[in-house]
C-alpha positions in Angstrom: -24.3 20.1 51.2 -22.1 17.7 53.0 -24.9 15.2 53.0 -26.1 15.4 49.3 -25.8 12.6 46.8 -24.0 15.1 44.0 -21.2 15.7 46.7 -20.7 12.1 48.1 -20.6 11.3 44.1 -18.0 13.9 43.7 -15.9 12.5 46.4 -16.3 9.1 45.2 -14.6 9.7 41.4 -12.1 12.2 43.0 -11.1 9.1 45.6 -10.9 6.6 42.6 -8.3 8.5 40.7 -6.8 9.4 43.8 -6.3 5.7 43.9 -5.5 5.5 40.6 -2.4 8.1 40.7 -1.6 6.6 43.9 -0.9 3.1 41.9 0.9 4.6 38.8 3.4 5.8 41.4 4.3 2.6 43.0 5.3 0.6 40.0 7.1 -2.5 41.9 3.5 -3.6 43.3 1.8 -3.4 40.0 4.3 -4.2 38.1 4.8 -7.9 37.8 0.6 -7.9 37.4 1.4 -6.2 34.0 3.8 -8.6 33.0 1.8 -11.1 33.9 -1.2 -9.5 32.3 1.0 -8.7 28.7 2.0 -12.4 29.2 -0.9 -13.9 28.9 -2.5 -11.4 27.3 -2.7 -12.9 23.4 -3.1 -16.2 25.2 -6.5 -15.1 26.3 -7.4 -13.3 23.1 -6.8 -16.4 20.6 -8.7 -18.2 23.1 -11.5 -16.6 23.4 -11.8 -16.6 19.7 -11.7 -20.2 19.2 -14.1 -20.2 22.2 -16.7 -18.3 20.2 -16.0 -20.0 17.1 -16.5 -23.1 18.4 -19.5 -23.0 21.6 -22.1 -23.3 18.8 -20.7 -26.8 17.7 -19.8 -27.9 21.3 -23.3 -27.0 22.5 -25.3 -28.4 19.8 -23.6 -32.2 20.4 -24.1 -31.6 23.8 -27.9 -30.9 23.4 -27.8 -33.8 21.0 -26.7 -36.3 24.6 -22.7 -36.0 23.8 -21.0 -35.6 26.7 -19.5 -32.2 27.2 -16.1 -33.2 27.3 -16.3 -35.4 24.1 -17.8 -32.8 22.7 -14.9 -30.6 22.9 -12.6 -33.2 21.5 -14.8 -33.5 18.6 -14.1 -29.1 18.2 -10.7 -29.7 18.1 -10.5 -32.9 16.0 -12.6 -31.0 13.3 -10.7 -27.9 13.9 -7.0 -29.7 13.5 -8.7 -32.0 10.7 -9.8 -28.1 9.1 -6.9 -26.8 9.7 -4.9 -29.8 8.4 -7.1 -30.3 5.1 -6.8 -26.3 4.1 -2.6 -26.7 4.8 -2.5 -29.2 2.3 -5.4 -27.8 -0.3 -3.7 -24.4 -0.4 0.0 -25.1 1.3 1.7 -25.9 -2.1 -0.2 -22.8 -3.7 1.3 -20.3 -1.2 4.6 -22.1 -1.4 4.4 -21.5 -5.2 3.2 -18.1 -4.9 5.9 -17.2 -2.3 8.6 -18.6 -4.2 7.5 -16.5 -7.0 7.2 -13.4 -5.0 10.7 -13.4 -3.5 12.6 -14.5 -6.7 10.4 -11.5 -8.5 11.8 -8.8 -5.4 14.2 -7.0 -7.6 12.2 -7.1 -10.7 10.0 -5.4 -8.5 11.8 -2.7 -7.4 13.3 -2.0 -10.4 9.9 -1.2 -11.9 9.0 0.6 -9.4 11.5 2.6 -9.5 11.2 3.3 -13.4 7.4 3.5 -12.7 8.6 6.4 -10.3 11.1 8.1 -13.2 8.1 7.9 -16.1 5.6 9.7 -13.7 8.4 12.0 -12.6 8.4 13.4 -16.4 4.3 13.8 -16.0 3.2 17.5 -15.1 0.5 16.2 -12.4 2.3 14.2 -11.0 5.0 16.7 -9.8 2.1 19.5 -9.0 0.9 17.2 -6.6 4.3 15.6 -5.3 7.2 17.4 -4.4 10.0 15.3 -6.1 12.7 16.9 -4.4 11.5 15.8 -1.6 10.8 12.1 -2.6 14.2 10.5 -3.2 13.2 6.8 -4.4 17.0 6.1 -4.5 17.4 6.8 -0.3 13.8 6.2 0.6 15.3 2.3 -0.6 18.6 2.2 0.4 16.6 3.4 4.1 14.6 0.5 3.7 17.1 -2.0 3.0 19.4 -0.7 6.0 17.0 -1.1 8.7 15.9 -4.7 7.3 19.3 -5.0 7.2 19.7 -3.9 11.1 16.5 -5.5 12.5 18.2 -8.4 11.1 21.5 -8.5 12.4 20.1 -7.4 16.1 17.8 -10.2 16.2 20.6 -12.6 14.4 22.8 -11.2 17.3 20.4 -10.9 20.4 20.0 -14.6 21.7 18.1 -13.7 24.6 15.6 -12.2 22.9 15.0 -15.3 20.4 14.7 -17.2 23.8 12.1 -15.2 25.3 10.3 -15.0 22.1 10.6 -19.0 21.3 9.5 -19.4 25.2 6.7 -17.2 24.8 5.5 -18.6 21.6 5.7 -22.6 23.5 3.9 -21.1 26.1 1.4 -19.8 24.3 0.9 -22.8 22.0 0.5 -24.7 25.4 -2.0 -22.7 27.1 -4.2 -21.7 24.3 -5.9 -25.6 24.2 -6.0 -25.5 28.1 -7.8 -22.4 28.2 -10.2 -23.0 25.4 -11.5 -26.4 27.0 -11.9 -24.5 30.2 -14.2 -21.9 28.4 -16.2 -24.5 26.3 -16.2 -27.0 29.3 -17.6 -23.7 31.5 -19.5 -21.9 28.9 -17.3 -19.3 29.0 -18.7 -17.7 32.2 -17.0 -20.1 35.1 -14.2 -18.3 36.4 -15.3 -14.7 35.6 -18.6 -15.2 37.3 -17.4 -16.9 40.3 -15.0 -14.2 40.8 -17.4 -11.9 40.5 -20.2 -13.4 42.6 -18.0 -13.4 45.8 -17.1 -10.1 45.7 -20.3 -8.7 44.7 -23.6 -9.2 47.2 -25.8 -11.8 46.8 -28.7 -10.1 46.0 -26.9 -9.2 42.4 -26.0 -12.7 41.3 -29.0 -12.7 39.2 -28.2 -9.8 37.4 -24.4 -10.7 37.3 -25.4 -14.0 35.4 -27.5 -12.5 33.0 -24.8 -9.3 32.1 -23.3 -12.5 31.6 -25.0 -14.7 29.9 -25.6 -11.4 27.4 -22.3 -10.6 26.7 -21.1 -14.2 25.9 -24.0 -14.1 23.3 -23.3 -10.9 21.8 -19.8 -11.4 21.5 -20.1 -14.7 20.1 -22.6 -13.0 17.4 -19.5 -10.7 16.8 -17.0 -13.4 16.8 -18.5 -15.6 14.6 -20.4 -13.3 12.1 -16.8 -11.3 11.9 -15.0 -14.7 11.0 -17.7 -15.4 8.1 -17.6 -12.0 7.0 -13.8 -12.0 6.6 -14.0 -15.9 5.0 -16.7 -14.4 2.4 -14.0 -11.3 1.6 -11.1 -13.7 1.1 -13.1 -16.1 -1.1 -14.4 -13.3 -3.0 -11.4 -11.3 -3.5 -9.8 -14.0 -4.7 -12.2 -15.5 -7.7 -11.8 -11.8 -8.2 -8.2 -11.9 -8.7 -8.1 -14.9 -10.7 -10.7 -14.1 -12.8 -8.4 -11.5 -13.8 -5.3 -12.7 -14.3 -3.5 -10.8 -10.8 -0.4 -12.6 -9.6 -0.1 -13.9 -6.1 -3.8 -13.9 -6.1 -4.0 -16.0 -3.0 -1.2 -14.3 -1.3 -3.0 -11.1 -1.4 -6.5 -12.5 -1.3 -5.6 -13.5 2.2 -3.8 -10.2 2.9 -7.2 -9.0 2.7 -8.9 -11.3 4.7 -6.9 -10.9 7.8 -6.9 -6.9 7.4 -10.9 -7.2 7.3 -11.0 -7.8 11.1 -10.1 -4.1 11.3 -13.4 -2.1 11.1 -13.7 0.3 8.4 -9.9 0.7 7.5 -9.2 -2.9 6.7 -10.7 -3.0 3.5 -8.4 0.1 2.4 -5.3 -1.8 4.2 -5.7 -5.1 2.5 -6.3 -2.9 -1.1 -3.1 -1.2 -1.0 -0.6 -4.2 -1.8 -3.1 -5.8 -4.6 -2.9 -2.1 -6.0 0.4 -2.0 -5.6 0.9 -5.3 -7.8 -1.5 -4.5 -10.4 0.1 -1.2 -11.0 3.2 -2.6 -11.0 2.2 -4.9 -13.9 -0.1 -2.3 -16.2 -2.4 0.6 -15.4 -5.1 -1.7 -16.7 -4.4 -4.3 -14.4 -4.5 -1.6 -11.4 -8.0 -0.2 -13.2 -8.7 -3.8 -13.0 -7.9 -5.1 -9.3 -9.5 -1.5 -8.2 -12.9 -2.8 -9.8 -12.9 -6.1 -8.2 -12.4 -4.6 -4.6 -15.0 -2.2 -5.2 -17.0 -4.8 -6.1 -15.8 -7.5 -3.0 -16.3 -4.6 -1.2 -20.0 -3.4 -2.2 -20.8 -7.6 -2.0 -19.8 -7.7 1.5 -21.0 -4.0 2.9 -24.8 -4.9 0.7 -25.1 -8.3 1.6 -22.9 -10.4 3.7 -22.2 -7.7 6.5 -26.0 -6.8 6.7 -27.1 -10.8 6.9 -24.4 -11.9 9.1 -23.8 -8.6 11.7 -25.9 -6.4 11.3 -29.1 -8.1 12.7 -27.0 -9.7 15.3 -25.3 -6.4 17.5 -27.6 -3.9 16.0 -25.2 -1.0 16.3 -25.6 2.4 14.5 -22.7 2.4 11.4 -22.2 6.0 12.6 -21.9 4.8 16.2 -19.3 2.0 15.1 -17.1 4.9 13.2 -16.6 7.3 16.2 -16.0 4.3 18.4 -13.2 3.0 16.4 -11.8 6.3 16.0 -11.6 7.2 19.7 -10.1 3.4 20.2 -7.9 3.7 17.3 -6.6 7.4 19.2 -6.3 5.4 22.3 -4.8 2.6 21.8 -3.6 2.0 17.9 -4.4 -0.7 16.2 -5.2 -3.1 18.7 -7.5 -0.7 20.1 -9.6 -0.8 16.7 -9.6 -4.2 16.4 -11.1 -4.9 20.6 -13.1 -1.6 19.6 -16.0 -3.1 19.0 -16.4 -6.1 21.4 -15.4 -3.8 24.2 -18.2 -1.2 23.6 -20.1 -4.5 23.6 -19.3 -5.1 27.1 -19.4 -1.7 28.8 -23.4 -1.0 26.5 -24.4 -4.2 28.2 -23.0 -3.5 32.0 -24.0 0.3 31.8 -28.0 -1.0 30.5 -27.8 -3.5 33.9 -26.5 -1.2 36.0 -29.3 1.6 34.8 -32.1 -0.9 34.6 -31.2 -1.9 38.2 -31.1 1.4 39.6 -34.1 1.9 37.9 -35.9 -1.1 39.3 -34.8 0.5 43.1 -35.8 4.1 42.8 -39.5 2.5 41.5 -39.3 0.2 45.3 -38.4 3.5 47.2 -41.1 5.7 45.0 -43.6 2.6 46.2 -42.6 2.4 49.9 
């Protein structure tokens, strides 16, 4: 028994969360690493996007004889020109638009709240809601207090606007620094050089192409996810135009950033452009309903299939438990690194197997 591979396998995972308890118990070694790691954390994640995002641009001038280094400066020329161009295409819009929204505030709420007091008078409405227990009246007066709090503690805590303006320069800083290290290393240097001196040589081969495979699969994802979201927000909003919604870009962008969350963004980004259309007329609600569906059925029919679909390959079953379990685990962020992290651990657990695989056939032989 003592020499059996079950029990030496046993003894291994009850060791590694031995080790694992062992560290949650002595904070003060670990615990400048997770300050470092939260630090530096977002750093690495906008990073690694504009990695992805731009390696297929970087790489072509570089197969075209550009050297690698100009070839970067040409990603973030044409990134900064982008960025600059769609400030000033759509900067005065969203000016407008958020002018308009903040002067309208109190209209707003007023017809919300006599939206509330006509469907208080209809008899579905209170079968299904409890109106005693929904008081509009203190839900807003709520509301305003702890805008009015959050306000006054932020207006009144200086050292936490210093820590947040010094982590925001800090991050501005970084970001560029990082990205050219990725582009100018393909995205592999550090991590594989790290890795190759603590693993043995004889698994450097393998290492590079775990590697090599998960910079190409999570660039699919990166990049497919980013055209996929574009297509919503350019959809959404001929949508919204086409029918006459206010602060059509506002909330056409609303849902463009919500569509990087799997599944649930789509219903996220909905609710405010719902909100607004009801707000105006049932008909405009019936209205802005139809053209999400639509945007919706457009992306799920033909953009998502073409752009992601072919690319990962992953069961749409598969991709709903996963960002269940990661939205349980770790909220929001957790759906949103979901899928690029099952990514990761599909492609080291198929290495792993196919290499333990490859040495029980060379011990069968011998």
């Amino acid at each position: 028994m003592w020499e059996s591979k079950l029990f030496k396998t046993g003894i291994g995972i009850l060791l590694f969360f031995l080790i694992i308890w062992v560290g949650s118990q002595i904070t003060f070694i670990f615990y400048p690493l997770i300050v470092a790691i939260e630090a530096l954390f977002f750093s690495f994640f906008i990073a690694g996007a504009l990695f992805y995002l731009g390696v297929p641009l970087v790489d072509w001038l570089n197969n075209h004889r550009v050297p690698r280094p100009a070839a970067i400066a040409i990603f973030f020329l044409v990134f900064i020109g982008l960025i600059t161009l769609l400030f000033f295409a759509i900067g005065p819009i969203l000016q407008q638009e958020f002018t308009k929204l903040a002067e309208s505030i109190p209209e707003k709420i007023s017809e919300g709240r006599a939206l509330l007091e006509t469907l208080e008078e209809s008899a579905i409405f209170t079968q299904l809601i409890d109106m005693d227990a929904l008081d509009f009246d203190n839900l807003t007066n709520q509301a305003a207090n702890a805008v009015s709090r959050a306000i006054t503690q932020i207006a009144t805590s200086v050292t936490t606007i210093i820590d947040f303006t010094a982590n925001l320069f800090v991050t501005i800083i970084i970001i560029p620094f990082l990205v050219y290290y990725m582009l100018k290393e393909k995205g592999k240097g550090l991590i594989e050089d790290a890795i190759t001196r603590v693993a043995p040589q004889e698994y450097s081969d393998d290492i590079e192409s775990a590697l090599t495979e998960m910079n190409r699969l999570l660039g699919s994802y990166v990049q497919g996810l980013a055209v996929v979201c574009l297509c919503v927000g350019i959809l959404a909003y001929i949508g919204f135009l086409i029918i006459g919604l206010e602060y059509a870009l506002i909330l056409s962008i609303f849902i463009m950033i919500t569509n990087v969350v799997p599944f649930l963004g789509p219903f996220i980004g909905a609710i405010p452009a719902v909100i607004i259309g009801l707000l105006e007329s049932p008909l405009m609600m019936l209205l802005v309903i139809i053209v999400i569906v639509i945007v919706q059925q457009m992306e799920s029919l033909l953009v998502s299939p073409q752009v992601m679909g072919r690319r990962l390959a992953l069961n749409p079953l598969a991709i709903i438990l996963i960002v269940l379990v990661a939205g349980r685990l770790g909220g929001l962020l957790g759906i949103i690194l979901a899928i690029p992290t099952f990514t990761v651990l599909k492609i080291i657990i198929a290495h792993i197997y196919e290499r333990v695989k490859v040495k029980r056939e060379q011990q069968s032989e011998v």
